[in-house]
N, C-alpha and C positions, 0 to 999 in steps of 0.2 A: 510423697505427693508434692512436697514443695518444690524438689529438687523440680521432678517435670514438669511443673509450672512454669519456673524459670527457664525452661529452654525450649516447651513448646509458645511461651507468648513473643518471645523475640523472630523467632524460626516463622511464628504466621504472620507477623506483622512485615518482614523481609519477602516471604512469599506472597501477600498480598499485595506489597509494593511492584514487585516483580511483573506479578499480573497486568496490571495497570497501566503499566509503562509500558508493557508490552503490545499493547494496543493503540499507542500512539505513533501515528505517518503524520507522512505529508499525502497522503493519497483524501483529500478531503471534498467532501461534498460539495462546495464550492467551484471546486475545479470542474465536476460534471455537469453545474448550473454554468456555470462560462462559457464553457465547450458546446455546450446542448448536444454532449455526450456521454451514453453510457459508459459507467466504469471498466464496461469488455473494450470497451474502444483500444483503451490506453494499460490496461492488464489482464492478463489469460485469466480462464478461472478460477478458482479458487487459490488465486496468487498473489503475493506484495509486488512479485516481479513484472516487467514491461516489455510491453509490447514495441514494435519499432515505432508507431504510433506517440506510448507513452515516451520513448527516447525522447523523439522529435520534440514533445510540445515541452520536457526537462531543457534540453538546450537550447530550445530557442525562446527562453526569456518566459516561458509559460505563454507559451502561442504557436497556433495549429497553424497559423497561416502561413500560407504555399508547402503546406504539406501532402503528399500525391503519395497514395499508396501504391504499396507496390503490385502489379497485376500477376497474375500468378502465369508463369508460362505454358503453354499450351504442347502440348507432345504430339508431335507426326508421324 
């Protein structure tokens, strides 16, 4: 019993660490109060990853301005 003590408290204290960290971005509330946009603006659903949107306001300095989305082309 001892022995498993000593290897499950280290193992959950490691996996809780884990957890934890795992949930920290840079994708923060702040930036959709700035924007006065929603977080789909700047990422797909259920995603960390970016939209061409989120590109744009990452490079340029954390600002949307003279950003023009792209229109989606029209088929003939």
């Amino acid at each position: 019993m001892r022995h498993l003590v000593k290897l499950v408290l280290p193992v959950s204290i490691l996996a809780v660490g884990f957890f934890f960290s795992a949930t920290m971005s840079w994708a923060v509330p702040e930036f959709a109060r700035k924007t006065k946009k929603e977080c789909s603006f700047c990422h797909p659903p259920d995603s960390w990853n970016l939209t061409e949107a989120g590109k744009y306001y990452r490079d340029h300095k954390y600002s949307l301005e003279g950003y023009k989305p792209k229109t989606p082309e029209k088929s003939k």
